[in-house]
C-alpha positions in Angstrom: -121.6 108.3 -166.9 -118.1 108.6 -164.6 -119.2 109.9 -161.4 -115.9 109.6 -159.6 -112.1 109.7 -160.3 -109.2 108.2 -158.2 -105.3 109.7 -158.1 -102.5 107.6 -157.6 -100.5 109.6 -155.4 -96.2 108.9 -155.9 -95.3 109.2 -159.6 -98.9 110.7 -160.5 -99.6 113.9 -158.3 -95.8 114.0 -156.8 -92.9 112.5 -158.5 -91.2 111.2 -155.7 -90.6 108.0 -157.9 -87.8 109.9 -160.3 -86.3 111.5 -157.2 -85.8 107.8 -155.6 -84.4 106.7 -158.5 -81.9 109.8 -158.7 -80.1 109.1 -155.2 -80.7 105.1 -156.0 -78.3 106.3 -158.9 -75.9 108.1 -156.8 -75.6 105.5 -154.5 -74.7 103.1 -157.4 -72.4 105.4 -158.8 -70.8 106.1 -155.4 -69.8 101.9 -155.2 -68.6 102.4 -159.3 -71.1 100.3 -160.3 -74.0 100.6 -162.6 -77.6 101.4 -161.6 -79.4 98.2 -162.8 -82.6 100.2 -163.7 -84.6 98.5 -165.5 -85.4 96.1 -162.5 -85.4 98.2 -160.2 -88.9 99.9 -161.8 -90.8 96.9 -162.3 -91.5 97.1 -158.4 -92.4 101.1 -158.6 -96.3 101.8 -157.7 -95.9 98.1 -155.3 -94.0 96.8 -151.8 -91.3 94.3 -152.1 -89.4 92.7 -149.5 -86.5 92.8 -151.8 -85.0 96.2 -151.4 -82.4 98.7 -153.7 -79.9 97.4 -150.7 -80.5 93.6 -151.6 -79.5 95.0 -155.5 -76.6 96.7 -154.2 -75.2 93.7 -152.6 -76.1 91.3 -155.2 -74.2 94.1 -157.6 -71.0 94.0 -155.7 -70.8 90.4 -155.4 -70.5 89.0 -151.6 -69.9 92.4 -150.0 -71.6 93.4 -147.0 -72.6 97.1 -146.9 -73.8 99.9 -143.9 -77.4 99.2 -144.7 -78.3 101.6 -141.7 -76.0 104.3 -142.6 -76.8 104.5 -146.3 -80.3 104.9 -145.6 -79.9 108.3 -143.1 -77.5 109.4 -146.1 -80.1 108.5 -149.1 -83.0 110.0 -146.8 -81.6 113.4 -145.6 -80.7 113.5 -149.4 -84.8 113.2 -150.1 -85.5 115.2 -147.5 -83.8 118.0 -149.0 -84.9 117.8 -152.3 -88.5 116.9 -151.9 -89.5 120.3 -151.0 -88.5 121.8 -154.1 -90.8 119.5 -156.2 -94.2 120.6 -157.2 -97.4 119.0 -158.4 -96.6 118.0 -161.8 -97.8 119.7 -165.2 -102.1 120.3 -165.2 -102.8 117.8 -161.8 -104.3 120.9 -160.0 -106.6 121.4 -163.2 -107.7 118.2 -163.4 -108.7 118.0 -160.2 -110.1 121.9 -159.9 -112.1 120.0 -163.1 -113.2 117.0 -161.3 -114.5 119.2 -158.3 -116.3 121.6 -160.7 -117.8 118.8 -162.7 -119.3 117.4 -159.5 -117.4 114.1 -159.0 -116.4 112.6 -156.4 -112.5 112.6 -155.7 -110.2 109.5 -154.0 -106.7 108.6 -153.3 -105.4 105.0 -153.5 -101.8 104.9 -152.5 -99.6 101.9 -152.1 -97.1 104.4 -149.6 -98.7 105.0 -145.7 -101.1 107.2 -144.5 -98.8 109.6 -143.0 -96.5 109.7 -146.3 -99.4 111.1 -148.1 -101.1 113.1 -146.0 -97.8 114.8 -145.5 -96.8 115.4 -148.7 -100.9 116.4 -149.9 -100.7 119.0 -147.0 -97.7 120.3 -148.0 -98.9 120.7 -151.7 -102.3 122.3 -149.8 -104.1 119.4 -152.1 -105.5 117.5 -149.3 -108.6 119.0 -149.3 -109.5 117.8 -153.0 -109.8 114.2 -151.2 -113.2 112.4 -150.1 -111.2 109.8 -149.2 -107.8 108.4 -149.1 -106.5 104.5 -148.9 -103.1 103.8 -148.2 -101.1 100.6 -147.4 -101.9 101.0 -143.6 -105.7 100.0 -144.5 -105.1 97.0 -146.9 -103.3 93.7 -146.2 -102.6 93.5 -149.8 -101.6 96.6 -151.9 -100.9 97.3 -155.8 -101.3 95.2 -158.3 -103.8 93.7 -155.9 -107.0 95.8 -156.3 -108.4 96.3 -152.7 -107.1 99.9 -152.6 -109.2 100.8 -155.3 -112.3 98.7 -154.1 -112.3 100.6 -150.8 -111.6 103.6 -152.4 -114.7 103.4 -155.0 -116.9 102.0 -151.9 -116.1 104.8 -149.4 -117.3 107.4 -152.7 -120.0 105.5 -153.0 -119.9 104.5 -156.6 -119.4 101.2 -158.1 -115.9 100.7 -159.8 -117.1 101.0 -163.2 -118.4 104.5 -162.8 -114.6 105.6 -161.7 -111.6 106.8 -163.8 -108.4 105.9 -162.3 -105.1 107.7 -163.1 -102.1 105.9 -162.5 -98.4 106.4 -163.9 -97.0 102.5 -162.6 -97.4 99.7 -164.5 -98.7 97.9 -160.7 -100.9 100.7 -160.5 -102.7 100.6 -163.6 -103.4 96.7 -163.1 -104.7 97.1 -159.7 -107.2 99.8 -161.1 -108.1 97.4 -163.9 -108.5 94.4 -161.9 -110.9 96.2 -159.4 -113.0 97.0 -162.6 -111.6 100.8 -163.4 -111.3 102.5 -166.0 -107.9 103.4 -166.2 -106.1 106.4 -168.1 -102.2 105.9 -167.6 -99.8 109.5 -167.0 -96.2 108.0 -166.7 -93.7 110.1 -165.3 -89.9 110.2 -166.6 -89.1 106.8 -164.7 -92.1 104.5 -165.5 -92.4 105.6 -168.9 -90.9 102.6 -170.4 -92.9 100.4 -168.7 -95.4 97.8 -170.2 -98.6 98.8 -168.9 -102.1 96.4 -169.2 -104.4 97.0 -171.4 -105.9 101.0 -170.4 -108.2 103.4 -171.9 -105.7 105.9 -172.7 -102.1 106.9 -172.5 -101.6 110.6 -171.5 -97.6 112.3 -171.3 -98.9 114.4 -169.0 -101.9 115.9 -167.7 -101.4 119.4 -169.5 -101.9 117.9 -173.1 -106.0 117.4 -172.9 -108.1 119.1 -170.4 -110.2 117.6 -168.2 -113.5 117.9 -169.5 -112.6 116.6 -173.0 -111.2 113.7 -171.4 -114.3 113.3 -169.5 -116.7 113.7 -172.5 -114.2 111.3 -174.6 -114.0 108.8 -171.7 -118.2 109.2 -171.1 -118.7 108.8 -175.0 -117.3 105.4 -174.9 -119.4 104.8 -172.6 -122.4 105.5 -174.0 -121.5 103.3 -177.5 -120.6 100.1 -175.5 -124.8 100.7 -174.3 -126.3 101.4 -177.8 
């Protein structure tokens, strides 16, 4: 039986992810040149040292840009946008259904400490959280599976006894590498993403409920034992 479940926190509970990718697109369009998208997401739900600046340079061919500059512009532009985005669709019932079912809730974020703490407290979801890993307590973070491995030990459950819902495909390998089951909820910009091999593919969290995930997910369970 699943005793614990662990959110993903940009893309999943907060789609920050399709907001980036909306001034990334601006800032394209801006310079007349195309947004090269599909590149750009295979890094979403990981850290690279290879930036959207490095893509913008490499799109304009041997031109040098204001690095500095386009970053204050691109980040007042989040900042004033962010606070009009909401949890998205049925996140607040799954995890009203988590805590109601009496499992143990976690966090495992590849962004800081303070980004998600922020952004939880400003959605009043922090509470919900036992415990929350970010990139400031891993040397290694998604697809590596230490975030989830610290996550599932500070709950005090092994790995296998823990859901995991992710929406990148980085995500969803570091939660199956660390021995998770993992139910995958892209948003609008990962959704054509490959994704590893997973337990289940939901749109969003508003199609199934909770608990018949749960009993769907526990059922398995209990035919891989017989």
């Amino acid at each position: 039986m699943y005793k614990a479940v662990i959110f993903d926190f940009d893309g999943l509970i907060l789609d920050t992810e399709t907001l980036h990718v909306e001034i990334y697109q601006e800032m394209f369009n801006d310079h007349k040149i195309e947004f090269p998208y599909s590149e750009w997401i295979e890094n979403i739900g990981s850290k690279s040292k290879f930036t959207i600046y490095d893509l913008l340079e490499r799109e304009l061919v041997s031109v040098k840009v204001d690095r500095e500059l386009l970053k204050v512009h691109n980040q007042q532009k989040f900042s004033e946008r962010v606070s009009a985005l909401k949890a998205r669709p049925g996140v607040i019932d799954y995890l009203n259904a988590a805590k109601a079912a009496g499992l143990r809730i976690g966090l495992a974020s590849s962004s800081t400490s303070e980004w998600v703490t922020d952004h939880l407290s400003n959605l009043n979801l922090i509470d919900y959280f036992e415990t929350i890993r970010t990139a400031d307590h891993v040397e290694f973070v998604k697809p590596d599976p230490a975030l989830y491995k610290l996550a599932a030990e500070d709950l005090g459950v092994s790995p296998s006894e823990c859901i995991a819902f992710e929406d990148s495909a980085n995500g969803a390998l570091a939660a199956v590498e660390a021995g998770l089951t993992c139910i995958i909820v892209p948003n609008h910009t990962t959704r054509h993403l490959e994704f590893p091999k997973v337990k289940q593919r939901l749109n969003s969290m508003s199609d199934v409920s909770f608990h018949q995930l749960l009993e769907e997910m526990n059922s398995h369970i209990d035919k891989e034992t017989i």
